[in-house]
C-alpha positions as CSV (number, residue, x, y, z in Angstrom):
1,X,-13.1,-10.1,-6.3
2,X,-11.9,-10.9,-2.9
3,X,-13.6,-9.3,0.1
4,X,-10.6,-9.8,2.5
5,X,-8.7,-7.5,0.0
6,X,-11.9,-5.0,-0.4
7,X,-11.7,-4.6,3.2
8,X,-7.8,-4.3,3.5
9,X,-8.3,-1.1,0.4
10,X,-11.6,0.1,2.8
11,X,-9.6,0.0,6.3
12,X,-6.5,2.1,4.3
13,X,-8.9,4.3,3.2
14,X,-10.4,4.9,6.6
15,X,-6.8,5.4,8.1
16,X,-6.0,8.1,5.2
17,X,-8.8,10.2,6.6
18,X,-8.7,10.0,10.3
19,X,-5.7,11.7,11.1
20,X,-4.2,13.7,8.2
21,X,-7.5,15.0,7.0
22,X,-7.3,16.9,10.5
23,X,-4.1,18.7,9.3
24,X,-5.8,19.8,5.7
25,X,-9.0,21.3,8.1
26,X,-6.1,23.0,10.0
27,X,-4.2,24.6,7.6
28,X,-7.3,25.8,5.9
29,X,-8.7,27.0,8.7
30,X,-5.4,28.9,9.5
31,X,-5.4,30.4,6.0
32,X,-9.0,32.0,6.2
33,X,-10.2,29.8,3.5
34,X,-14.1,30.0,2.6
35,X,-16.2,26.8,2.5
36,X,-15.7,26.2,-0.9
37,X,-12.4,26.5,-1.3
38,X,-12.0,24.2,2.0
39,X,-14.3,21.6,0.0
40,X,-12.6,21.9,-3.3
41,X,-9.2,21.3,-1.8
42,X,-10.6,17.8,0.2
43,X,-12.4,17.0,-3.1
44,X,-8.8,17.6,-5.3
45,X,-6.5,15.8,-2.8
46,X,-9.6,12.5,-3.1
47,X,-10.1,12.1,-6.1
48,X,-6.5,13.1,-7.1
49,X,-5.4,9.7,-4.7
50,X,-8.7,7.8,-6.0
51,X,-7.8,8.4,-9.7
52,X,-4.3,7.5,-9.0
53,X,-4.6,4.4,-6.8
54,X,-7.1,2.7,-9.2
55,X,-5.3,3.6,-12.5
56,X,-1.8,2.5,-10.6
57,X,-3.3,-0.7,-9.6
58,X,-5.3,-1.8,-12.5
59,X,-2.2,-1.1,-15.0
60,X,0.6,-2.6,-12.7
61,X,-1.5,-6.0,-11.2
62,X,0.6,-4.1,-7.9
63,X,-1.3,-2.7,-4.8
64,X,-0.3,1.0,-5.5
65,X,-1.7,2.9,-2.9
66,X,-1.5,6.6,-2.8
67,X,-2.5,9.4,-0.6
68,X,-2.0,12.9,-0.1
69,X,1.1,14.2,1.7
70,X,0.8,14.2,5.4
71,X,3.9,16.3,5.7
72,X,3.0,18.6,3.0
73,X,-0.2,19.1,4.8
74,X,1.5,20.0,8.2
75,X,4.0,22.6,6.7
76,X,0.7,24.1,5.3
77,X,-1.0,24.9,8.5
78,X,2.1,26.9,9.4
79,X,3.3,28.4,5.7
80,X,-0.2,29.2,4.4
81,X,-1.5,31.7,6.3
82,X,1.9,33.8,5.5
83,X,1.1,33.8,2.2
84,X,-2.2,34.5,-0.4
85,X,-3.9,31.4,-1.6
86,X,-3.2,31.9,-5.3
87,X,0.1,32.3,-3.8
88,X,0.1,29.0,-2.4
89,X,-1.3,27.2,-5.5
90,X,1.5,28.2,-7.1
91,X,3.6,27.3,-5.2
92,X,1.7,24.0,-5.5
93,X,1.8,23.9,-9.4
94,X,5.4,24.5,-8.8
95,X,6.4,21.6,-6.4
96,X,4.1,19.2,-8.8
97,X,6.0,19.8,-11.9
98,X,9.6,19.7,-9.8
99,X,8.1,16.5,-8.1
100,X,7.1,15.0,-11.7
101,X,10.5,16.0,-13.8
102,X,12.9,14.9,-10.6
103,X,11.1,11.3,-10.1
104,X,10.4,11.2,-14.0
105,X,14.3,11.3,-15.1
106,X,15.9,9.9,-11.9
107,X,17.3,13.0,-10.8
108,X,15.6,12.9,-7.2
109,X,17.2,9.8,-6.4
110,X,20.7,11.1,-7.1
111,X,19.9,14.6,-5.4
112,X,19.0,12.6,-2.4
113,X,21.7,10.9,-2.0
114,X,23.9,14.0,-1.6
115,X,22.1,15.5,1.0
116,X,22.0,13.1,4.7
117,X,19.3,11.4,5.8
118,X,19.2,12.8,9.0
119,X,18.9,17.1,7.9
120,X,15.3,15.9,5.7
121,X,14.0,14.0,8.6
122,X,15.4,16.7,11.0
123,X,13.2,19.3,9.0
124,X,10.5,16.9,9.1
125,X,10.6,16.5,13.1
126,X,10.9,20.1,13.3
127,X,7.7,20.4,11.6
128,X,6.2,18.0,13.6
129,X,7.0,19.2,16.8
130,X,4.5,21.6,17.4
131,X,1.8,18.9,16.8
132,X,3.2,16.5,18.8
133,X,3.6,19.6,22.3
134,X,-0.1,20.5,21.2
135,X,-1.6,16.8,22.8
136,X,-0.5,18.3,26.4
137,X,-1.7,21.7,25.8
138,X,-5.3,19.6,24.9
139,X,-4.5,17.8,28.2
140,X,-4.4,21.0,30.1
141,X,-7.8,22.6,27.8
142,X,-10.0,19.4,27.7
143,X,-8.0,16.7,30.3
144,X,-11.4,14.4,30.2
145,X,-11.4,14.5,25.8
146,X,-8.0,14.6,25.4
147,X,-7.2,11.6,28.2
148,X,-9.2,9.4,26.5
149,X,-7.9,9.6,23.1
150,X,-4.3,9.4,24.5
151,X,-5.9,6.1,26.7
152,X,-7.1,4.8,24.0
153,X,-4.6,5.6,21.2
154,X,-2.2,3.7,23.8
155,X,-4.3,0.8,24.1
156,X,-5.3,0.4,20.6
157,X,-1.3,0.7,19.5
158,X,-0.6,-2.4,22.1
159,X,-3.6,-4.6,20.7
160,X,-4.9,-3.3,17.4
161,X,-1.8,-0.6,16.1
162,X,-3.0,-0.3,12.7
163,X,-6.5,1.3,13.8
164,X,-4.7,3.6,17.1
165,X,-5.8,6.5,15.2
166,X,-8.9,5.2,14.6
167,X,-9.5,4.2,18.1
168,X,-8.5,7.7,19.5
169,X,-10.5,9.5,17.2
170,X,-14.0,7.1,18.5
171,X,-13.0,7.5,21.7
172,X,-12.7,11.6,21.3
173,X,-16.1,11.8,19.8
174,X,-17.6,9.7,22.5
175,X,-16.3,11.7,25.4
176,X,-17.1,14.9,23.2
177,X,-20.9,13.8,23.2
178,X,-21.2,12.8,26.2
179,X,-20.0,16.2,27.5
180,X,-22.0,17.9,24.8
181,X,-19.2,19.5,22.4
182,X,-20.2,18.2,19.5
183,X,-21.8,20.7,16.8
184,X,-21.4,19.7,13.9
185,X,-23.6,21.8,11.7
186,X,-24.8,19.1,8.9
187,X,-27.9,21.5,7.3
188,X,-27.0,21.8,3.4
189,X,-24.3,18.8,2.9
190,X,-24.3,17.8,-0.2
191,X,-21.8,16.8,-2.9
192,X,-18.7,18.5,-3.2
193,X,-18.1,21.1,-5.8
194,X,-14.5,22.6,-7.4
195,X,-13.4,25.4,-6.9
196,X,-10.4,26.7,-9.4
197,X,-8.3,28.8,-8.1
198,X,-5.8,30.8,-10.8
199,X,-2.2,30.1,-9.5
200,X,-0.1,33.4,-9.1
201,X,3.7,32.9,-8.5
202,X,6.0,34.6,-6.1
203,X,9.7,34.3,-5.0
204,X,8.2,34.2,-1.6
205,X,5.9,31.2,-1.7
206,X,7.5,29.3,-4.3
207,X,10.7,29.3,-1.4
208,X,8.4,29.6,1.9
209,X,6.1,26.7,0.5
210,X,7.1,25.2,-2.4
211,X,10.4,24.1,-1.9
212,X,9.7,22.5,1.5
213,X,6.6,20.9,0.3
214,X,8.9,19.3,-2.6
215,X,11.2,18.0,-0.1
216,X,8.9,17.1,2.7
217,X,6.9,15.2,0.0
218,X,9.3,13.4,-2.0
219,X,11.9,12.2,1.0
220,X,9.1,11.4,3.5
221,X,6.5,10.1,1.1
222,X,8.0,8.8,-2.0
223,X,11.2,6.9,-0.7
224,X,9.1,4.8,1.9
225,X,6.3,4.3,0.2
226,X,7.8,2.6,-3.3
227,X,10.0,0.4,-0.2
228,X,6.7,-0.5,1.3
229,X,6.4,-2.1,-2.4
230,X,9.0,-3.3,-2.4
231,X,9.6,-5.8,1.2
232,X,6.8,-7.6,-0.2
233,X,8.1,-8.6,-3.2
234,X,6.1,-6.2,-5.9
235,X,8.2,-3.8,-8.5
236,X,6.2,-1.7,-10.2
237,X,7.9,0.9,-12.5
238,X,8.9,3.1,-9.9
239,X,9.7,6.2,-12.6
240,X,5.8,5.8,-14.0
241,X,4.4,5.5,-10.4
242,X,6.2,8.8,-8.7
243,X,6.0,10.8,-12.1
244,X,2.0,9.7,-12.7
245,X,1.5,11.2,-8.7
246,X,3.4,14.5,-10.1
247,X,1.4,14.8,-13.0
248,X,-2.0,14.5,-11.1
249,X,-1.2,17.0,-8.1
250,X,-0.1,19.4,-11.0
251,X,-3.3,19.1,-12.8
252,X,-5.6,19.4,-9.9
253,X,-3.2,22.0,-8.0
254,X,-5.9,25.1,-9.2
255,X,-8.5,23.5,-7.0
256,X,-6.4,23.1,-3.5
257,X,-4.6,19.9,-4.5
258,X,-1.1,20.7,-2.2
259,X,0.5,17.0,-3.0
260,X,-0.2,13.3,-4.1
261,X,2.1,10.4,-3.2
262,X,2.1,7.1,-3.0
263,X,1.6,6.0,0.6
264,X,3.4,3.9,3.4
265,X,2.3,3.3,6.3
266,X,-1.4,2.8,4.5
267,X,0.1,0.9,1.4
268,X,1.5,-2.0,4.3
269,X,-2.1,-2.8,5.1
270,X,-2.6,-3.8,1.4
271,X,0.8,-5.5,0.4
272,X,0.7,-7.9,3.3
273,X,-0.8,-11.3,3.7
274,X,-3.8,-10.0,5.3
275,X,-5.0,-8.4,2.2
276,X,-4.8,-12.1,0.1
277,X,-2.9,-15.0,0.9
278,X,-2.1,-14.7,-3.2
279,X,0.2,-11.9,-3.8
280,X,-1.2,-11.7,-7.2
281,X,-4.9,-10.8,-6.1
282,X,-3.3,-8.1,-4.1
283,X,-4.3,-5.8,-6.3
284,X,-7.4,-5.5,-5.7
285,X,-7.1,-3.6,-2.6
286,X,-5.4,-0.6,-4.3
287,X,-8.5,-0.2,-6.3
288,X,-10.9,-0.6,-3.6
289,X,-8.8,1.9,-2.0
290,X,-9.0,4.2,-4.5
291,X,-12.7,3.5,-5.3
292,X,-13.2,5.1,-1.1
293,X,-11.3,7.6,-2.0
294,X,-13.6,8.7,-4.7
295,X,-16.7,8.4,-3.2
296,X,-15.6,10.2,0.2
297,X,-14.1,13.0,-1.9
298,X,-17.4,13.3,-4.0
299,X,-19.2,14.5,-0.1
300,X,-15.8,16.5,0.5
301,X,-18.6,19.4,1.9
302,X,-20.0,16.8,4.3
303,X,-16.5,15.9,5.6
304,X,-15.7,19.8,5.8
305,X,-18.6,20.0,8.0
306,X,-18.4,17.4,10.2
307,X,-15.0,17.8,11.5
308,X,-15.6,21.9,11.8
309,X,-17.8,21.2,13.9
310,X,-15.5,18.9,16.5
311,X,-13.8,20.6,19.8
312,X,-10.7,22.1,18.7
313,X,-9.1,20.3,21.5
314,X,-10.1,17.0,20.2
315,X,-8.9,18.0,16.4
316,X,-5.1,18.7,17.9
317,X,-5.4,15.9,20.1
318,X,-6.1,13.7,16.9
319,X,-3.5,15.1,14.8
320,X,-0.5,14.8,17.2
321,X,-1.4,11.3,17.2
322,X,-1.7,10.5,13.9
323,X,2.0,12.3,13.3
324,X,3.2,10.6,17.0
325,X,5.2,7.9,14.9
326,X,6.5,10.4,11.9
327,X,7.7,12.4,14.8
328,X,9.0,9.8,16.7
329,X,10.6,7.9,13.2
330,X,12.0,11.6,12.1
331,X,13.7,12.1,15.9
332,X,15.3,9.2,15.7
333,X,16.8,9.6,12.4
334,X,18.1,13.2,13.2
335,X,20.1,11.6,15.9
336,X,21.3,8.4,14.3
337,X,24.5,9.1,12.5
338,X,26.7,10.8,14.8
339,X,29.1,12.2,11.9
340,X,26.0,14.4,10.9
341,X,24.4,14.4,14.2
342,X,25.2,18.2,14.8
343,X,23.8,19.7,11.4
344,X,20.8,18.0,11.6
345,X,20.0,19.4,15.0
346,X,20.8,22.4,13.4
347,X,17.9,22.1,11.0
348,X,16.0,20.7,13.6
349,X,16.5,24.3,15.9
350,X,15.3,26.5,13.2
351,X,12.7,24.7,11.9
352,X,11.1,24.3,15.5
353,X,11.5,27.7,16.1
354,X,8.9,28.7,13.7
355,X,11.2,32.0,12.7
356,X,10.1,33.9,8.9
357,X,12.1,35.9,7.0
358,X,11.1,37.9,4.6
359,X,7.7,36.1,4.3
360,X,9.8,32.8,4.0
361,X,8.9,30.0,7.0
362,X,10.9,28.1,8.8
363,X,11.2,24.5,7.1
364,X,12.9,26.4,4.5
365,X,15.2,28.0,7.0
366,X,15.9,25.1,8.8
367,X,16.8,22.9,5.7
368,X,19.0,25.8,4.2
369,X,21.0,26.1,7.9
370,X,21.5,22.3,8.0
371,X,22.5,22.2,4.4
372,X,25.5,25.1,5.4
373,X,26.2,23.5,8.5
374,X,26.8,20.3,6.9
375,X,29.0,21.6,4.3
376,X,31.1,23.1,6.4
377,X,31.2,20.4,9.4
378,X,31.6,18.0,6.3
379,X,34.2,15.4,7.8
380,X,36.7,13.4,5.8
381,X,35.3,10.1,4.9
382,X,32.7,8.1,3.1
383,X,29.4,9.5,2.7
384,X,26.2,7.4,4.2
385,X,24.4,5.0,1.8
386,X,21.9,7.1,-0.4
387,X,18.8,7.2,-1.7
388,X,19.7,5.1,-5.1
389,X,20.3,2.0,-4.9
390,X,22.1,-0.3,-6.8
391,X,19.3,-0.9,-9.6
392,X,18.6,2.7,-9.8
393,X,15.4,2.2,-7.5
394,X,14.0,4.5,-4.5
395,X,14.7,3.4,-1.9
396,X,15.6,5.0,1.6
397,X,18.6,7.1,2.4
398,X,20.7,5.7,4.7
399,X,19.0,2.2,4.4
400,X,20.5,-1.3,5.0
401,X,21.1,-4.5,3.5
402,X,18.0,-7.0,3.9
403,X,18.5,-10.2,5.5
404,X,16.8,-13.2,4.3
405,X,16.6,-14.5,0.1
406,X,13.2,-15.3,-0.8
407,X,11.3,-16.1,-4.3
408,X,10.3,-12.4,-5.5
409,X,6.6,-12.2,-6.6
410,X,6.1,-13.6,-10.3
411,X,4.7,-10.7,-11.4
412,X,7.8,-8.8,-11.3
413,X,10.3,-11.1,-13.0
414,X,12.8,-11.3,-10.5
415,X,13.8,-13.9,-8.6
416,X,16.3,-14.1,-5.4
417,X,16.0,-10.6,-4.5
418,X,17.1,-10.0,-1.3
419,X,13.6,-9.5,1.0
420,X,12.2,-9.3,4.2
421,X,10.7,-11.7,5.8
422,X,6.9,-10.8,6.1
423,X,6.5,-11.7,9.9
424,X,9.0,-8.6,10.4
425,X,7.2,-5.8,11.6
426,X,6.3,-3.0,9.0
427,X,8.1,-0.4,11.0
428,X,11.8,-2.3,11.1
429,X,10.9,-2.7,7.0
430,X,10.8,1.3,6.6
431,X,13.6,2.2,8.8
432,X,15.6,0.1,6.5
């Protein structure tokens, strides 16, 4: 045991929660979903990342961290109120056996590839969008709460970036006591229970949420997180990692499960020095990671209660900031090849617009008109690097070559890959 890499699996634990678990409370609360159901689906997305991130480590010696899909989680609060909730766990069973068979056989990596980087993240930001215009609309409905969890998000990303969210959300609750808006309504917490759900399928959600949820999920989750692996030296069986996710979010999908991945921006804090100085020990902060998750999912009806009973101001303020550098990541990628520039704002468009057709929301609409517009604004010329790289690995679309050779870790049997250096900075790593 090591406690510097206990605390490294607690802290990206703690991060998991404090801003994405805002977006689940959201979208259930958007839906019309009852208690239970509410509690079920933060119990099924914890214990589905718990399960995973302990098994992943234990059997790889690799810190594996997973989580459950941020931007799965924000199409949600959108798409799931257009649609019945047996509805949308289909359409959940759906996008974990697609997510499971693509990752499983390699087929993801060479669909990715085909479609530019810049139309899935434009998709993405469009998604995003609304979340990040709802911090000034907080500004204008609670300037005091909302001004000091934009202070101190600001602050905290200067001196202490990997706990911003964190910061924000302590500084929110303080101002929100101290102006007495907190309620939270703690009589009859107790451990969470599951609640199945039979799935029922329709052409409808399967498009509206499914297919975006797939996409979403598997180029803004799986991609970077198995390259967050893979700066610092660790090569885990990429194939059993994605497809083991799959298979769990399909199995738990009856009891509100919408997506498990494995993380990024949460898997840095436990692949870095800072977890062990030994890579090798690493390890053990996926499974004390995992080993959170678990026990925070077992008092999912706790969680459920203390955050319905936070200012709604202070719950849109938190999640805009927890998405502030997906949005700001996503933007930038929409805009940064020029020869796909104009489809990708196209995608952008009408997935910020919000529009539905025929019960089908906009991420979907907005992916399909970048996907036509790019066919036929398709240039002469060679296509930008994909998603599958030269080993047959994930890795990001549109990503560049490394600089720097380094000794990979022993673990993995391969030496004089080409790395990064592990003083770069985590976000230059991803946007490779």
């Amino acid at each position: 045991m090591s406690l510097s890499a206990v605390n490294a699996g607690v802290v990206a634990m703690a991060v998991s929660y404090a801003g994405p678990l805002a977006l689940v409370l959201a979208a259930a609360d958007a839906a019309g979903l009852s208690p239970a159901q509410t509690s079920s689906w933060v119990w099924a997305i914890s214990v589905g990342a718990g399960l995973t991130c302990v098994g992943l480590s234990w059997w790889s010696r690799t810190p594996v961290i997973t989580a459950f899909s941020t931007p799965g989680a924000a199409i949600l609060v959108t798409a799931l109120a257009q649609h019945d909730y047996a509805e949308a766990v289909g359409a959940f069973l759906f996008a974990g056996v697609a997510a499971t068979v693509l990752t499983a056989t390699g087929v993801f990596t060479r669909v990715l590839a085909r479609i530019p980087e810049g139309i899935v993240s434009a998709m993405l930001a469009g998604i995003l969008f609304s979340f990040g215009t709802a911090i000034f609309t907080s500004l204008r409905a609670a300037p005091l709460l909302a001004g000091a969890m934009v202070i101190a998000y600001l602050l905290a990303k200067r001196l202490w970036p990997t706990y911003a969210v964190m910061c924000a959300l302590a500084a929110g609750l303080a101002a929100a006591w101290a102006g007495g808006g907190l309620g939270a309504d703690l009589a009859g917490p107790g451990l969470a229970v599951p609640h199945f759900t039979a799935p029922h399928f329709s052409a409808g959600a399967l498009i509206g949420i499914g297919v975006p949820l797939l996409v979403a999920t598997l180029a803004g989750q799986y991609a970077p997180g198995m390259a967050v692996l893979r700066a610092d030296g660790y090569r885990p069986n990429e194939r059993v990692v994605c497809a083991t996710t799959g298979v769990v979010s399909t199995l738990l999908a009856p009891f509100g499960s919408h997506a498990i991945n494995p993380a990024a921006i949460t898997a840095a804090i436990c692949t870095g020095p800072e977890a062990h100085r030994d890579p090798a020990r690493r390890w053990i902060a996926g499974v004390s990671c995992g080993v959170g998750y678990l026990v925070v999912g077992c008092f999912g009806s706790t969680l459920v209660a203390l955050f319905t009973g936070l200012p709604t101001a202070l719950v849109a303020t938190l999640a805009g900031l927890a998405l502030l550098g997906a949005l700001s990541g996503s933007l930038a990628r929409t805009v940064a090849d020029e020869r796909h520039r104009e489809a990708s704002v196209i995608t952008f468009l009408a997935t910020a617009s919000g529009v539905t057709v025929a019960g089908i929301g906009s991420p979907f609409w907005g992916l399909l008109a970048g996907v036509v517009a790019h066919v036929l604004l398709k240039i002469r010329g060679r296509e930008p690097a994909g998603a599958l790289g030269e080993d047959g690995d994930l890795e990001p679309a549109g990503g560049t070559e490394r600089r720097g050779q380094v000794v990979d870790h022993p673990a993995d049997g391969a030496v004089g890959d080409t790395e990064a250096p592990r003083d770069r900075l985590v976000g230059q790593t991803l946007r490779e």
